[in-house]
C-alpha positions in Angstrom: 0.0 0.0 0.0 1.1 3.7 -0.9 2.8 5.5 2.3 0.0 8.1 3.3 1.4 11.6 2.1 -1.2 13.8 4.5 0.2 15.5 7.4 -0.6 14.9 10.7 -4.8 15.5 11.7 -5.8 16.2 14.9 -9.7 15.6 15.3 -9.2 17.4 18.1 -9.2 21.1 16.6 -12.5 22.2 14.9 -12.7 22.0 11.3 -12.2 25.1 8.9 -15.7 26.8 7.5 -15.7 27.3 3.8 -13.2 29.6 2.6 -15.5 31.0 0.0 -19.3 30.3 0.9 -20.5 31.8 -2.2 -18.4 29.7 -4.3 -18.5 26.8 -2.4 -14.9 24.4 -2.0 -13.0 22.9 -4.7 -11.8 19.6 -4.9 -9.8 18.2 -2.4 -6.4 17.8 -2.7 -5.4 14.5 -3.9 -3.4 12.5 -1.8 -1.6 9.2 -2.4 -3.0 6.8 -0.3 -4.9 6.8 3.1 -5.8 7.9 5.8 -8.4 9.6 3.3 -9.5 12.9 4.2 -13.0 11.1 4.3 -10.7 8.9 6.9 -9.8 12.7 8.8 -13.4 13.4 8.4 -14.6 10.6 10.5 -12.1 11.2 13.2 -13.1 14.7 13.6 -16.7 13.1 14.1 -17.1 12.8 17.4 -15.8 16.0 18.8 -17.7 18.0 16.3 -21.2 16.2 17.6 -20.0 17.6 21.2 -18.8 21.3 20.1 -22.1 21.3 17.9 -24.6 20.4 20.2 -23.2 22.6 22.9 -23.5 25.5 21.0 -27.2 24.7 19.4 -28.3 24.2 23.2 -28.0 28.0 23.7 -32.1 29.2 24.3 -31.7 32.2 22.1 -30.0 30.2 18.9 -31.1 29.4 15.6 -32.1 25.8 16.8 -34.3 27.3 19.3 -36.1 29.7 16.9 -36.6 27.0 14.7 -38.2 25.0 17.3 -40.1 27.8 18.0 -40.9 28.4 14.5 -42.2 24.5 13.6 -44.2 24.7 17.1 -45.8 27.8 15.8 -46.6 26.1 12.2 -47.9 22.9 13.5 -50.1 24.8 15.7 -51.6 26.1 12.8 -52.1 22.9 11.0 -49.6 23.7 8.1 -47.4 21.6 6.1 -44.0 21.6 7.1 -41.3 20.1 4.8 -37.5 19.1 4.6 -36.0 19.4 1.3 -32.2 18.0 0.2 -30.0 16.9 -2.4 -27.9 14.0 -2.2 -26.4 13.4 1.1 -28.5 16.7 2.4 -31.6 14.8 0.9 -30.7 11.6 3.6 -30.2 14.5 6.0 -33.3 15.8 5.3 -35.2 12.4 5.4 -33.4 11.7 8.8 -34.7 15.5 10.3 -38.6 15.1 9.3 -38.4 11.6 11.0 -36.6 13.0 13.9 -38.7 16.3 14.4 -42.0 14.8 13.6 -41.1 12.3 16.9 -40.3 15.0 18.6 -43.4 17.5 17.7 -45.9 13.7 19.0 -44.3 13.6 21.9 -45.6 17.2 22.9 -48.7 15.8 21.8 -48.8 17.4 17.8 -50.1 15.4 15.1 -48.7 17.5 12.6 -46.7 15.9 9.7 -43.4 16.5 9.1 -42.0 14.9 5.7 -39.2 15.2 3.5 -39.7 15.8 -0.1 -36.9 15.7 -2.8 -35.8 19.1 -3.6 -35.9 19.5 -7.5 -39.5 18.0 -7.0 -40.6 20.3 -4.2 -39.3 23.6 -6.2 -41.8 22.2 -9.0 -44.9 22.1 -6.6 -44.0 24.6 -4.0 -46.9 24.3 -1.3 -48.9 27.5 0.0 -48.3 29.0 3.8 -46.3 26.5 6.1 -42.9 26.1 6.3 -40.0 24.2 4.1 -36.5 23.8 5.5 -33.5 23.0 3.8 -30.3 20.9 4.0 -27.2 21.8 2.0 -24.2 21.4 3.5 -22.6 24.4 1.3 -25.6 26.4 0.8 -25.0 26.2 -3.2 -27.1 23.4 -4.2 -29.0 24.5 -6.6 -32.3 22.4 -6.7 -32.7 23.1 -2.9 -32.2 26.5 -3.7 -34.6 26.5 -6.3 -37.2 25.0 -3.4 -36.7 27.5 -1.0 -36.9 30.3 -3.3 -40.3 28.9 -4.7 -41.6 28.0 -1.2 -41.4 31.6 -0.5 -42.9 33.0 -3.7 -45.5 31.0 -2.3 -46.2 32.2 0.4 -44.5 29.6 3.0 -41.7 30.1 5.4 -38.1 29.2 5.5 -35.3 27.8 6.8 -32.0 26.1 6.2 -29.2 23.9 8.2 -26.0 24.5 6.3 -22.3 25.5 7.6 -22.5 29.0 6.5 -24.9 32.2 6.8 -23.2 33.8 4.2 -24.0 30.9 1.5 -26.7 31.3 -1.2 -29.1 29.2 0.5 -28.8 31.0 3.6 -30.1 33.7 1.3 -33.2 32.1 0.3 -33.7 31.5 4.2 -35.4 32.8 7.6 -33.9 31.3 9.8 -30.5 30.1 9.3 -28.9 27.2 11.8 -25.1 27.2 11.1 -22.9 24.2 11.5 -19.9 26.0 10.9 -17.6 23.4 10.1 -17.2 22.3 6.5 -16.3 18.3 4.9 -13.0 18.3 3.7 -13.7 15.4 1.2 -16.2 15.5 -1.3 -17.5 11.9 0.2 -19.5 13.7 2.1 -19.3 12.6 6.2 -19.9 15.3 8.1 -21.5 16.3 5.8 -24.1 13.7 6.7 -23.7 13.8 10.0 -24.3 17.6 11.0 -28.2 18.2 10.0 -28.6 15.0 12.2 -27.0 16.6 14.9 -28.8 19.8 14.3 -32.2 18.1 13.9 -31.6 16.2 17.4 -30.6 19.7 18.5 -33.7 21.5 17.2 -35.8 17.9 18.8 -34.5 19.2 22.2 -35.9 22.1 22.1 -39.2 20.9 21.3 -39.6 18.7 23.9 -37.1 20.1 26.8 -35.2 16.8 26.4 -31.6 17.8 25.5 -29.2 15.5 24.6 -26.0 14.9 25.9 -23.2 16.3 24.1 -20.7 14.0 25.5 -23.0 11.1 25.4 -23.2 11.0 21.9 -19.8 11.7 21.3 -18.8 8.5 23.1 -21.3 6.9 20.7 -19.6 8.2 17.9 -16.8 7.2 18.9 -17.8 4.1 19.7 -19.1 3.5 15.7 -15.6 4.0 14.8 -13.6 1.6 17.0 -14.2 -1.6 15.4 -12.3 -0.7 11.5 -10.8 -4.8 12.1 -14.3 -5.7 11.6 -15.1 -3.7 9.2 -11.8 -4.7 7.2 -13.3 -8.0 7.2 -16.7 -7.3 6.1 -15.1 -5.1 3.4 -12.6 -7.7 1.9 -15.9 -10.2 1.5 -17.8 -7.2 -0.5 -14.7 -5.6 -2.5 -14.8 -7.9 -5.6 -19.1 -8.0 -5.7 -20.6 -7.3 -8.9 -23.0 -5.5 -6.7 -24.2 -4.7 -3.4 -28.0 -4.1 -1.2 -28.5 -1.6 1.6 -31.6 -2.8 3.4 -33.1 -1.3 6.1 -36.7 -0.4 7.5 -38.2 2.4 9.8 -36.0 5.2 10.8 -33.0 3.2 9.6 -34.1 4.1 5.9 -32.1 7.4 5.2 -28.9 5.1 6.8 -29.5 2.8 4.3 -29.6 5.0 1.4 -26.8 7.0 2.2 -25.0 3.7 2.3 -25.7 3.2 -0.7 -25.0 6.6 -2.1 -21.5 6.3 0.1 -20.1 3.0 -1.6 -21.0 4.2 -5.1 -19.2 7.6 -4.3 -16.4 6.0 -2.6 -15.5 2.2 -4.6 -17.6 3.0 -7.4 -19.3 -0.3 -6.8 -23.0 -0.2 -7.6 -25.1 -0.2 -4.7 -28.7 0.5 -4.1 -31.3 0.8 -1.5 -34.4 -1.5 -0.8 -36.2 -1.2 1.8 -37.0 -4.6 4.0 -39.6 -5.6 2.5 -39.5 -4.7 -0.9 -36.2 -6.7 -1.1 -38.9 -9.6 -0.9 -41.3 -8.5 -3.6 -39.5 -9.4 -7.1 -35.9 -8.4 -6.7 -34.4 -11.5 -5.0 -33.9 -12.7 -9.0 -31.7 -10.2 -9.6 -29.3 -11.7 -7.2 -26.6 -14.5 -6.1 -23.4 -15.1 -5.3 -21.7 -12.0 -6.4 -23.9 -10.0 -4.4 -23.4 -8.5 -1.3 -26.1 -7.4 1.1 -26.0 -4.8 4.1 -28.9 -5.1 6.3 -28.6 -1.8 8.9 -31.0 -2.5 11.9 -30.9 0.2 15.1 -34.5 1.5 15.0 -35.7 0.2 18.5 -39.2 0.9 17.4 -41.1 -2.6 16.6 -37.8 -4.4 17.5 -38.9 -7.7 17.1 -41.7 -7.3 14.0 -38.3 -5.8 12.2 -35.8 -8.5 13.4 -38.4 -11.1 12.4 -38.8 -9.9 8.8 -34.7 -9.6 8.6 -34.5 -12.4 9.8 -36.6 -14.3 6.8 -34.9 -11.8 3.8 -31.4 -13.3 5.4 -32.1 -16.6 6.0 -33.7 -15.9 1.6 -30.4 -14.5 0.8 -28.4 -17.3 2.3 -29.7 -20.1 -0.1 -28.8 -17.6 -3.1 -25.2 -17.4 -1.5 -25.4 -13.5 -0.7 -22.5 -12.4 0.9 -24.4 -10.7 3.8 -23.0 -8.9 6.4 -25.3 -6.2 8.6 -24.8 -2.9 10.9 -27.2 -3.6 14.1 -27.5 -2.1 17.9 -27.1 -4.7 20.3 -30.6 -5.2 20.6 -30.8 -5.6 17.3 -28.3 -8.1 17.3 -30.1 -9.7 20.1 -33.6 -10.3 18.3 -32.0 -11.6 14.7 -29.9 -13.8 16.2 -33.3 -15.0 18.2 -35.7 -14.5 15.3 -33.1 -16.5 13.1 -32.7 -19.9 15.7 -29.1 -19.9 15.0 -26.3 -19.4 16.8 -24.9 -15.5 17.2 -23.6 -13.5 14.1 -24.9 -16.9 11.9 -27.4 -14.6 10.0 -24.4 -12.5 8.8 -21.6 -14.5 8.0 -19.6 -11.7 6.1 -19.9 -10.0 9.6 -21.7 -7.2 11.8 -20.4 -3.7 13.5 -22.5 -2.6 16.0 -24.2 0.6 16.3 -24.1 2.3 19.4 -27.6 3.9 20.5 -27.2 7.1 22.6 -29.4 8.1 24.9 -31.4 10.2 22.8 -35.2 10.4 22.5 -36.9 9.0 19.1 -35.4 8.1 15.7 -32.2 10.3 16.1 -30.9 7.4 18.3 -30.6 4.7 15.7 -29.5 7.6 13.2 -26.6 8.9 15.2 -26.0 4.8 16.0 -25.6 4.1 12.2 -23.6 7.1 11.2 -19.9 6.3 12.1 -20.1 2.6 11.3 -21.8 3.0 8.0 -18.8 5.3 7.3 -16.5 3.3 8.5 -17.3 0.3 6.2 -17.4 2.6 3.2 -14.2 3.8 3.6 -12.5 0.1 4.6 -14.1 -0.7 1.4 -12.7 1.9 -0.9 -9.2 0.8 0.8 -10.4 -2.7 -0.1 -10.9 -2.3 -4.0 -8.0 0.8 -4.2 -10.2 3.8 -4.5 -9.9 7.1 -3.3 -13.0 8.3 -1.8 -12.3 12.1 -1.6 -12.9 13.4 -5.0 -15.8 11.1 -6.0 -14.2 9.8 -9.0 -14.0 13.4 -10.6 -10.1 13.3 -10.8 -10.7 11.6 -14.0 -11.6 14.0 -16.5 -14.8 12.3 -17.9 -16.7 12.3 -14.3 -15.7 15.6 -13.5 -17.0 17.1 -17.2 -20.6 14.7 -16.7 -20.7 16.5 -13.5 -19.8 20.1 -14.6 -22.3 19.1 -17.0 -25.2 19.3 -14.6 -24.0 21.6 -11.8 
């Protein structure tokens, strides 16, 4: 393997914000072998959660006027709506399932859901209130949704690193994570509207989580790269690989997906539980790998039961299965399965380490670091680097200047 050329990272020291937050960041420099800085990105992880929850605790922050605000909207029966790209898109997924938790438990009805971006700036709803996720404020789509959500007449928001970006712009209320992804495969990039939707949840309800608690979680995710290691030398030379997951483990299951085809260039895509079961099991065999992700706590056993039959399916077409679960998780396959521990994943498991968080953004911050962590043993794996998304050679980056 190629000496790592980077110089040393400490995780420690918060990350830079973009140097040019109109213009967004260019690619990242290209370095000869890993640690990554996808690999830096992940370190720095853990300590951002802590810095960025800390500061979005403050009563008279952005995160607590957009509590305020989606109190105020579901009060009035509204719509309210995340929008996203990409990444942001999984980020916006994970926020309406986190926020919408948190709005039931003060005893609101109101819907929160997440629409896709170029979609939503094509049927912009009247009144209510449409926030956005883009990690550098320039995506245009999302831009496009916010600027038509307030021609018609709704309310906006945004959770991006910088107020000074063009979505931040097209916004009311702007909640600032500050510290930008230094790789193009996007991390904490993923990982900071969660954070700032768990943040915003807190408010809502007066349950604030623990900053250090779910750095220690994070951290957690990221101890175990042996394991991963394993699981990715079993996947690197698949024709293709399945991200499955169900409940609130469904945006960590398609940005999964969207990580190892960003990263390895492997073809990956998402199914949810049970649609795997409904007409695509054909499509598969021995050169596919499969990912279950299970850390949604909610219907534990209904879950682990249904896994357990879409493994035990995959196992006589010689998947190469492997799986990202909590340790109940692990608990209830294993049961649900009637074989002995880790037999339901023989290419292997990470666990996920719940925090003590309320509602879905436990099993979301759980996944985050491990589902990282595979990807980026897997790029190692098959000899890719994840940071510029392929677009060091010249034909991805033109097909993507092509529709930026």
């Amino acid at each position: 393997m190629t000496e790592p050329t980077a110089p040393p990272f400490d995780p420690e020291v918060p990350l830079p914000g973009l140097a040019d937050p109109v213009g967004g960041s260019g690619m990242p420099p290209l370095r000869d072998g890993p640690p990554w800085a996808m690999t830096d990105m992940m370190a720095a992880e853990p300590a951002l959660a802590e810095r960025l929850l800390t500061r979005l605790a403050d009563p008279d922050g952005a995160a607590a006027a957009l509590a305020d605000r989606i109190d105020q909207v579901a009060r009035r029966g509204e719509p309210i709506r995340f929008v996203g790209c990409g990444t942001s898109e999984h980020g916006a997924m994970a926020g309406a399932l986190i926020l919408e938790a948190a709005l039931a438990r003060t005893g609101s009805d109101a819907p929160v859901v997440s629409v896709q971006a170029f979609e939503a700036s094509l049927a912009p709803r009247s009144g209510g209130l449409v926030i956005g996720v883009s990690h550098e404020g320039g995506t245009a789509a999302t831009n496009a949704a916010l600027a038509a959500a307030r021609s018609a007449g709704a309310e906006t928001a945004i959770v991006t690193v910088s107020d000074r970006s063009p979505g931040a712009g097209q916004a009311d209320i702007v909640v600032a994570t500050d510290e930008a992804d230094q790789s193009w495969c996007h991390t904490v990039g993923y990982l900071s509207p969660i954070l700032a939707a768990v943040a915003v949840a807190g408010h809502l309800t007066g349950q604030r989580p623990d900053p250090a608690a779910v750095r220690s979680t994070l951290a957690a995710g990221l101890d175990q790269p042996a394991v991963a290691e394993a699981i990715a030398a079993r996947l690197a030379d698949a024709t293709t690989i399945l991200t499955v997951a169900s409940g609130a483990d469904r945006p960590a299951g398609r940005e999964l997906a969207l990580k190892i085809e960003e990263a390895t260039w492997l073809p990956t895509t998402m199914r949810e539980l049970e649609t795997l079961l409904h007409g695509h099991m054909p499509s598969t065999g021995p050169s596919t790998g499969l990912v279950l992700i299970l850390a949604d706590d909610d219907h534990l056993e209904a879950r682990a039961a249904r896994a357990a039959q879409a493994l035990d399916a995959a196992s006589v077409l010689g998947l190469r299965t492997a799986a990202i679960l909590s340790a109940p998780a692990a608990t209830a396959l294993d049961a649900a399965a009637g074989a002995g521990e880790g037999a339901p994943t023989p290419a292997g498991r990470l666990v996920a380490h719940r925090p003590r968080v309320e509602g879905p953004g436990a099993a979301l911050l759980a996944s985050a670091t491990p589902l990282q962590l595979l990807t980026e043993r897997l790029a190692r794996a098959r000899g890719t680097n994840p940071d510029p998304i392929r677009r060091q050679d010249d034909r991805y980056r033109e097909a993507s200047e092509r529709h930026h």
